[in-house]
KOLSEMI-948326 format. One record per residue (C-alpha): y, z, x; residue in three letters. Coordinates in steps of 0.02 Angstrom, whole numbers, plus 50000, padded with zeros to 5 digits. Layout:
NODE   north      up    east     r
NODE       Y       Z       X   ALA
...
***
This chain:
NODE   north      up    east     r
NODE   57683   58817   58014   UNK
NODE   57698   58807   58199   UNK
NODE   57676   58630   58200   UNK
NODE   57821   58569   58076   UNK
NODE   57957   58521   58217   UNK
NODE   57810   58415   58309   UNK
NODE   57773   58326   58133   UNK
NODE   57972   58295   58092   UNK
NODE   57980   58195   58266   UNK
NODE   57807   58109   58213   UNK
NODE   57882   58047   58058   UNK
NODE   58035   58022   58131   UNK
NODE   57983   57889   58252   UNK
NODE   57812   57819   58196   UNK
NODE   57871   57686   58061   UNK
NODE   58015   57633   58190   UNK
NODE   57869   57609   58335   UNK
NODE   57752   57522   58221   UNK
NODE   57883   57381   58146   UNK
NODE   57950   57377   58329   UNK
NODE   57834   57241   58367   UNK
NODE   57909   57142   58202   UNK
NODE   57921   56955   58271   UNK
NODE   58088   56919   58232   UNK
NODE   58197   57100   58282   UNK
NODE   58041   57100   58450   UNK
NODE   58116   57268   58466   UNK
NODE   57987   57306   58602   UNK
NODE   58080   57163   58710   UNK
NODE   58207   57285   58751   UNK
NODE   58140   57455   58788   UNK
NODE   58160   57398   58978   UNK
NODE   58339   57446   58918   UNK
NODE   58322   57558   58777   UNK
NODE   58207   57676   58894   UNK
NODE   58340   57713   59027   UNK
NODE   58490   57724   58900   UNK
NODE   58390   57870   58808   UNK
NODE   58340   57960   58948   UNK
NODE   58525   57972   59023   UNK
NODE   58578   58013   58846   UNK
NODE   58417   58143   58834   UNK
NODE   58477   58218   58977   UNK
NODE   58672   58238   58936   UNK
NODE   58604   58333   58767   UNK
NODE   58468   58452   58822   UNK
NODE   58601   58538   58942   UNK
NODE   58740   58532   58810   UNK
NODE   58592   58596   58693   UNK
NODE   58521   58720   58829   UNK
NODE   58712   58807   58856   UNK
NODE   58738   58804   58655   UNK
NODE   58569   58903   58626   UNK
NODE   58604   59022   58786   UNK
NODE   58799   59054   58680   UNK
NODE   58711   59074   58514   UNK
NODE   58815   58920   58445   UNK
NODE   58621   58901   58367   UNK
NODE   58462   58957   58360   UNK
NODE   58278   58910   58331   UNK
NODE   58160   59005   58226   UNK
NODE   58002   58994   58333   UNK
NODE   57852   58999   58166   UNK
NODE   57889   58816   58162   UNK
NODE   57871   58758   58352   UNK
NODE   57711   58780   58447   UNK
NODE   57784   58898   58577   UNK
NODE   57831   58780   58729   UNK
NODE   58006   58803   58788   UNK
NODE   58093   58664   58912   UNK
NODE   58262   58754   58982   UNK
NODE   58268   58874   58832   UNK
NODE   58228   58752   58705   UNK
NODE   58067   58694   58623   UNK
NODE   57984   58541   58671   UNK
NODE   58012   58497   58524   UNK
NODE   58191   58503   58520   UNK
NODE   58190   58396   58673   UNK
NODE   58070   58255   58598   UNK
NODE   58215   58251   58465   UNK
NODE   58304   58174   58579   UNK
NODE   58188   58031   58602   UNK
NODE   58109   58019   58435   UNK
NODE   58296   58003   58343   UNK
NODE   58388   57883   58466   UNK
NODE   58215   57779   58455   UNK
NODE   58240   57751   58277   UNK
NODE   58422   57756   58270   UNK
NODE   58428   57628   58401   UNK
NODE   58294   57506   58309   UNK
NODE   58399   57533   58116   UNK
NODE   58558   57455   58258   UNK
NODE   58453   57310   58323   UNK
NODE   58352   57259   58125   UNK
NODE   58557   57282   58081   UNK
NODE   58599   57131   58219   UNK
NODE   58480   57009   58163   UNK
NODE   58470   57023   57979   UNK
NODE   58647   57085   57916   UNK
NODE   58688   56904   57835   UNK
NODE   58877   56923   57844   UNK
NODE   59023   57004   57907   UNK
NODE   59037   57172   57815   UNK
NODE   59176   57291   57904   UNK
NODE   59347   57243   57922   UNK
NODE   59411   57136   58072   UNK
NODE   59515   57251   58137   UNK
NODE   59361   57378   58136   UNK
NODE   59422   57419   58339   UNK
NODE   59583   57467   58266   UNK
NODE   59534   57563   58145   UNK
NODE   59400   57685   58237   UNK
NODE   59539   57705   58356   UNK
NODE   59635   57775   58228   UNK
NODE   59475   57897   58179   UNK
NODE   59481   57957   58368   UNK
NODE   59658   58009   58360   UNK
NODE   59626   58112   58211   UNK
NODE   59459   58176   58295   UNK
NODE   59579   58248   58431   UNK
NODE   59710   58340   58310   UNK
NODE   59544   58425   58230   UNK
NODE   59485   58463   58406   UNK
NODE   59627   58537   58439   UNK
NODE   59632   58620   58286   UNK
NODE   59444   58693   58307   UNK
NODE   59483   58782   58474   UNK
NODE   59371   58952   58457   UNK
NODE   59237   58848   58359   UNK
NODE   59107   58809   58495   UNK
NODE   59013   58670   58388   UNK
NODE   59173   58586   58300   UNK
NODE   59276   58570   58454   UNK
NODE   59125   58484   58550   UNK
NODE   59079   58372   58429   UNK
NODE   59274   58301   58373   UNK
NODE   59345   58303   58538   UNK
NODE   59164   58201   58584   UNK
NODE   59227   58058   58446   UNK
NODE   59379   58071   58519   UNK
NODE   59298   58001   58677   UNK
NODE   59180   57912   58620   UNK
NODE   59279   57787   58496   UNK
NODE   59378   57724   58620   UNK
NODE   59240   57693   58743   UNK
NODE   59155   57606   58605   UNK
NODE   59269   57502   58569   UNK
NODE   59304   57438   58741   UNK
NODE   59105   57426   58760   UNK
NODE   59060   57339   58643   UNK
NODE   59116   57172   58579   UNK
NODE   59141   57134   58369   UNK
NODE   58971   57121   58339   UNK
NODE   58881   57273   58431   UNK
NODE   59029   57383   58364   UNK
NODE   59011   57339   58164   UNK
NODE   58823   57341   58207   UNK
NODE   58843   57516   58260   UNK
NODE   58953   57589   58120   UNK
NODE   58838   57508   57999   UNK
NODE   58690   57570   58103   UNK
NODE   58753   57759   58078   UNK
NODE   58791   57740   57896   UNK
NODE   58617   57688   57885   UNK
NODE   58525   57817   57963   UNK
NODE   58645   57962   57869   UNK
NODE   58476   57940   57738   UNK
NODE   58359   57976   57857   UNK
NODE   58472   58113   57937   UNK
NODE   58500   58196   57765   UNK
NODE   58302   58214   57745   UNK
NODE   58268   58267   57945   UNK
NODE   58402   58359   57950   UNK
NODE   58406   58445   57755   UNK
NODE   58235   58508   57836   UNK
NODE   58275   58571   57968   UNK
NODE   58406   58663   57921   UNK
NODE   58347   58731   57753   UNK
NODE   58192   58809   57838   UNK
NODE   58268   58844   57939   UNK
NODE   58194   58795   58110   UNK
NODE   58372   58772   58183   UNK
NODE   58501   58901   58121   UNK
NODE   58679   58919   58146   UNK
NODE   58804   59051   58209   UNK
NODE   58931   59000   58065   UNK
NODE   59082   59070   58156   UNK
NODE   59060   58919   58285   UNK
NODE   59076   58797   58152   UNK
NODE   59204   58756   58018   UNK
NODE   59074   58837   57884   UNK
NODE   59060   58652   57782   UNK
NODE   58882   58613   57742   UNK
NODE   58807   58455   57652   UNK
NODE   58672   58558   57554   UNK
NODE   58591   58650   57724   UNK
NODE   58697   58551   57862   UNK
NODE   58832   58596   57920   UNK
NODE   58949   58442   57942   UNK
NODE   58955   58438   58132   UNK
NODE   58761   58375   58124   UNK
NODE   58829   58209   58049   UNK
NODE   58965   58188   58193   UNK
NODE   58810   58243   58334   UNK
NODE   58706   58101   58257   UNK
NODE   58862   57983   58285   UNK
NODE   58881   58049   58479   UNK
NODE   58683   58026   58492   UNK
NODE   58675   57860   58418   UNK
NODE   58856   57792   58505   UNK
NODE   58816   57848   58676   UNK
NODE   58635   57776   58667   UNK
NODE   58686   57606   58598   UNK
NODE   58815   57601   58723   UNK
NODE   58699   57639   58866   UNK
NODE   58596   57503   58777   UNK
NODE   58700   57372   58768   UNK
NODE   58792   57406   58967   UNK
NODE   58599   57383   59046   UNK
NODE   58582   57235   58935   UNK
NODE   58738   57146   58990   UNK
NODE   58702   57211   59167   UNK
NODE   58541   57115   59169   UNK
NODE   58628   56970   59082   UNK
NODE   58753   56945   59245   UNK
NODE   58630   56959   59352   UNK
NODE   58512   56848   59286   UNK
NODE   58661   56733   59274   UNK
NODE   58710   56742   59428   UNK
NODE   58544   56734   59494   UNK
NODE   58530   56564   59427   UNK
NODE   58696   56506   59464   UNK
NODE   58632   56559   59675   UNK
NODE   58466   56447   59625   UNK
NODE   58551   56289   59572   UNK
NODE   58683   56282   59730   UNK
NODE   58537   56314   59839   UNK
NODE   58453   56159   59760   UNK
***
């Protein structure tokens, strides 16, 4: 049905957007800051996305899309990249203010760390697979930029964030896959599949959801300075 890909984002997003408005997360507060972080992010994946399709690294079976191609994608494809960071983004921020405890280890910083160095031995062990090289030597990045982003608190919130939406993923995702509306050139990947997806999915989901929150959280402490140092101006001028 040509209109399965548009439903998937529907049903991706629409709970998220509805509970956004929840008085205590006031997710809505923050799309002043949420909007510009996914639109960079948007914009970094629909041309890693565009060159992968071009190479064959994937594919989209066209019954299940209406037909309306962005820079050889579907617009479908590239509302993905909304619809998924939206939610993703609102799991990290209903993670914040209702996780009643600390639940990853203190030395979480030091241990992700860790995960990027092994990230960049499998990088450098999947040169000649497209999609495994991208996506572990994009951890290996990533991590450590995360880590010097993001204080204690945003960085367990978005580990625990990711394990999270690895539910939601498995059902989006299983879907997708086991139609298939996305299929995969298996030589360009290490051939390991959770049911219908292949493994890599579950590290893109990480990149996704780590570069957005990171985004996220630099506009937020950007307008934090600012407004502090606005202030700060106010009460010498007084």
């Amino acid at each position: 049905m040509k209109y399965t890909y548009l439903l998937i984002d529907f049903f991706t997003v629409v709970m998220p957007l509805v509970f956004s408005f929840d008085s205590r997360v006031a997710f809505y507060k923050k799309w002043k800051y949420l909007v510009p972080a996914m639109l960079i992010t948007a914009a970094i994946f629909i041309v890693w996305d565009h060159y992968f399709t071009l190479a064959g690294v994937w594919s989209f079976n066209h019954r299940y899309t209406l037909g309306f191609d962005m820079w050889s994608l579907p617009l479908e494809e590239v509302l993905f990249f909304i619809t998924v960071p939206y939610s993703c983004v609102f799991i990290y921020e209903n993670v914040l203010c209702y996780k009643p405890k600390q639940w990853l280890p203190e030395r979480l910083g030091s241990i992700l760390i860790f995960v990027a160095v092994v990230a960049g031995v499998l990088a450098y062990l999947s040169i000649g697979h497209a999609y495994t090289l991208s996506v572990t030597l994009g951890m290996a990045v990533l991590l450590p930029v995360s880590v010097w982003l993001l204080g204690a608190v945003q960085l367990e919130g978005f580990v625990l964030a990711f394990f999270i939406s690895i539910i939601p993923m498995l059902i989006v995702n299983g879907i997708l896959t086991a139609l298939p509306v996305v299929s995969y050139d298996d030589r360009q990947n290490c051939g390991v599949r959770i049911g219908s997806i292949p493994v890599e999915d579950f590290l893109y989901g990480a990149l996704l959801l780590g570069i957005n929150i990171c985004l996220y959280e630099v506009l937020q402490s950007i307008a934090a300075r600012n407004s502090s140092g606005s202030n700060k101006m106010s009460r010498a001028d007084v």
